[in-house]
C-alpha positions, 0 to 999 in steps of 0.5 A, a space after each residue: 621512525 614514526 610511520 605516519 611521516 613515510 611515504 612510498 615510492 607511488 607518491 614520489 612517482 606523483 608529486 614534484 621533487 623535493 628542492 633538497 635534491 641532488 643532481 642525480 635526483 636522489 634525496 640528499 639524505 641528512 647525516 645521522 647522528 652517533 647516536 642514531 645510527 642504523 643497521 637496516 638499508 632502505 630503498 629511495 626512488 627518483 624520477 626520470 624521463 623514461 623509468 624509476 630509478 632506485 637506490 639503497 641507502 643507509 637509514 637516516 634520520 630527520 630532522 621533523 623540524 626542519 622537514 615536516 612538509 618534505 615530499 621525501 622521507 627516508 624510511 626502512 624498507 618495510 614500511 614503505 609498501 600500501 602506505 596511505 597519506 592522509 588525504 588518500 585515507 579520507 577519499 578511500 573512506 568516503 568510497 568504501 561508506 558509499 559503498 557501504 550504503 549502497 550495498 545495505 539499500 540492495 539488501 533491505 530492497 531485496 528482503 522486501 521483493 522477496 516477503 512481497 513475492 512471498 505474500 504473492 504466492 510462493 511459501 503458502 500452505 496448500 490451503 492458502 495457495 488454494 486460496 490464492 488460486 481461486 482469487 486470480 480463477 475470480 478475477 477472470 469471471 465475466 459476469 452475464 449481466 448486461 452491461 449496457 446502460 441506455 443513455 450512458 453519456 448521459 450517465 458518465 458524468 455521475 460515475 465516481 470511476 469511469 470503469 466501475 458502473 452497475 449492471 443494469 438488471 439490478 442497477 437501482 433507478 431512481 424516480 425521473 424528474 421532469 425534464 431531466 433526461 438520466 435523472 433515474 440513475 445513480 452508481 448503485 446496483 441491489 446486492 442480496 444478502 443471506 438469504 435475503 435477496 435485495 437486502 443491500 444496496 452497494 453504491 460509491 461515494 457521492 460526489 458533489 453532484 450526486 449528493 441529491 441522487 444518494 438522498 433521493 435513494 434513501 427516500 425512495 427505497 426507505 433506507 433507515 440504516 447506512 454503512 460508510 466504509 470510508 472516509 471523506 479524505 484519505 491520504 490526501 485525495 478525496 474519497 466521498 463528498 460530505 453528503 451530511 451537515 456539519 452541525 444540528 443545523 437542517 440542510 436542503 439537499 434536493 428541492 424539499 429533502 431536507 437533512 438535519 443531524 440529531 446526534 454524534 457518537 465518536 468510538 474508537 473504531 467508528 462513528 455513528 451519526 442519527 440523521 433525521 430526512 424530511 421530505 413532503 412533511 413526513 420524516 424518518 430516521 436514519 442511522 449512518 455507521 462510519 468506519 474509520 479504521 480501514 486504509 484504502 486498498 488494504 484491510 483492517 488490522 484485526 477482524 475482531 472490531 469489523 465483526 462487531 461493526 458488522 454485527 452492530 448494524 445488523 442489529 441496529 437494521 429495521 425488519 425488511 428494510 435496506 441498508 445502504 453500504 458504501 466505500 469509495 468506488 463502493 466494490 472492494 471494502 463494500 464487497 468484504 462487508 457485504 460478504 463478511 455480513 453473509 459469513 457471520 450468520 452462514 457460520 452460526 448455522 454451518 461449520 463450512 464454507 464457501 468463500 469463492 462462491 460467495 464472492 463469485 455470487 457478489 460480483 455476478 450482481 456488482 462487478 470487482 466485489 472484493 477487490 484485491 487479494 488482500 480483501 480476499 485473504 481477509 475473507 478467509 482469516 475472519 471466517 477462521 476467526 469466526 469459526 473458532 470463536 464457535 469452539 471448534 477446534 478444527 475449521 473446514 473449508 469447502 471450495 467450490 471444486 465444480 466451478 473451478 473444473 469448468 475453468 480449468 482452460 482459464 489462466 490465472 491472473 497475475 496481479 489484482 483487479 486495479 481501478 482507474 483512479 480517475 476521479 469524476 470532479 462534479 
């Protein structure tokens, strides 16, 4: 007898009897023909008010042409048990996939939590736990700069993110305007380079009513060379105003500065812009380095084309004038360049290091330079790069060890410094 036309008793316990029933509400099973006689006994069941009744009987068989949609079939015993009807193998199917599929998104989500914790420190090497180390002793620094600025309502308007501004010892001021109370502040602080103190300036993105102030920046302190370490937009959010003109036409920019772009070079990993500014009949001009290659709160994917960035516009810098460097908040991508800068010629002249004290100096003059751990990191991959570009074949890292001895009561902290990415819209 074909299987797949049995039925178990569960089922007989569930659905209506058939019609073909006896009185006593056993099947009435159809005669078997001589030819179809069996040796085997089977077992039928009926329903009743309070329990299962079985019988044994003898094997029959049906006749399937008359019976196809019978709810009884008379079948050997052995086949009757964890039989599934049709229906009841779909249902089971479609739950044993969800499950299936849930269990599959647990085991990708647990795989990536657990290369996260590992990245965030748990199956390092000494040096890189090491590494991590002085990261989280860097985020509890509390620069002695003062903080304060005068007239900062006046000023808050002009802050890209509310809690990112400059120190106020070495914040750049610009020349007052007549009449315009705080017109002699701008999102900028001086930054020394290798030694070369005030050989950078770190400034945020211009926002659209900041565009002026950042020209009046470049003219007053002579800037000739700019470093853009992002773009306008990014994953869909503004990250800096276009402070430059579109074409070759000029463009005024504030009262009698007036912008004019001579040339466009595209590369694959950046763009360079010669822009000429004219103020008072005298000109100069300025070259403007765009990165394009940097995603936001991440880094590069090789330090290789950032180096030649860097070295790019070291070589393209005027004797004894200052260059302009700049992300969106002007602290994380702008801290790596500045420092990578600082690491290329250090490296030249020295086969050591001392990236946690570099960077405690930067953020002792920019609050949050190099922001997060990645940045960080990033450091430390490009300075091993650097070195063994060299030839050597064994790098040395020096860790600032007196510094860390006298925080050794600080907690290190759990995570990177975050910006409050809220945006100011002038």
């Amino acid at each position: 007898m074909d299987s797949r036309n049995l039925t178990n008793w569960k089922t007989a316990f569930f659905s209506r009897p058939a019609p073909y029933l006896t009185d006593n509400g056993f099947p009435n099973p159809l005669c078997v023909r001589d030819h179809e006689s069996r040796d085997t006994h089977t077992q039928t069941s009926r329903r009743t008010n309070s329990h299962i009744r079985h019988r044994i009987v003898r094997d029959r068989v049906l006749d399937r042409r008359d019976h196809q949609e019978d709810h009884y079939v008379i079948g050997e015993e052995g086949n009757l048990d964890g039989l599934l009807t049709r229906d009841e193998q779909i249902i089971l199917g479609v739950v044993l996939s969800f499950f299936l599929a849930v269990l599959l998104i647990i085991i990708i989500y647990a795989s990536v939590r657990i290369r996260q914790r590992q990245k965030e420190g748990g199956t390092y090497s000494p040096r890189e736990a090491e590494i991590i180390e002085t990261k989280f002793k860097l985020d509890q620094l509390i620069a002695v700069a003062d903080l304060e600025l005068k007239e900062e309502k006046l000023h808050r308007s002009k802050n890209r993110f509310t809690n990112i501004k400059p120190y106020n010892n070495n914040r750049v001021k610009l020349l007052s305007e007549p009449g315009m109370p705080g017109s002699d502040y701008i999102n900028a602080s001086f930054i020394s380079g290798y030694l070369c103190p005030s050989e950078f300036i770190a400034t945020q993105g211009p926002l659209p009513g900041t565009v002026a102030d950042f020209w009046r920046m470049i003219w007053e302190t002579r800037t000739q060379t700019i470093a853009m370490l992002t773009q306008c937009y990014e994953k869909g959010r503004i990250r800096c105003h276009q402070y430059w003109p579109e074409d070759n036409k000029p463009v005024t920019v504030f009262g009698d500065i007036i912008i004019t772009k001579l040339t466009e070079d595209v590369y694959p990993d950046w763009t360079v812009r010669a822009l000429k500014v004219e103020r008072h009949g005298d000109y100069m001009v300025v070259h403007h380095f765009n990165y394009t290659s940097w995603p936001e709160h991440g880094v590069p994917e090789s330090s290789s084309t950032l180096i030649q960035f860097v070295r790019a516009i070291r070589a393209n810098r005027h004797e004894n004038t200052t260059i302009v460097v700049h992300c969106s908040a002007g602290v994380g991508r702008t801290g790596v360049f500045i420092a990578l800068d600082h690491l290329i010629q250090h490296v030249s002249d020295h086969d050591f290091v001392d990236i946690y004290g570099l960077v405690a100096e930067l953020r002792s003059e920019r609050m949050c330079m190099v922001q997060n751990l990645a940045q960080y990191m990033f450091l430390h991959q490009s300075t091993l790069d650097l070195l063994n570009s060299k030839g050597n074949s064994q790098s040395i890292w020096f860790v600032n060890y007196s510094a860390l001895e006298k925080m050794d009561s600080l907690d290190a902290m759990e995570g990177d410094v975050e910006l409050e990415w809220e945006e100011t819209t002038m």
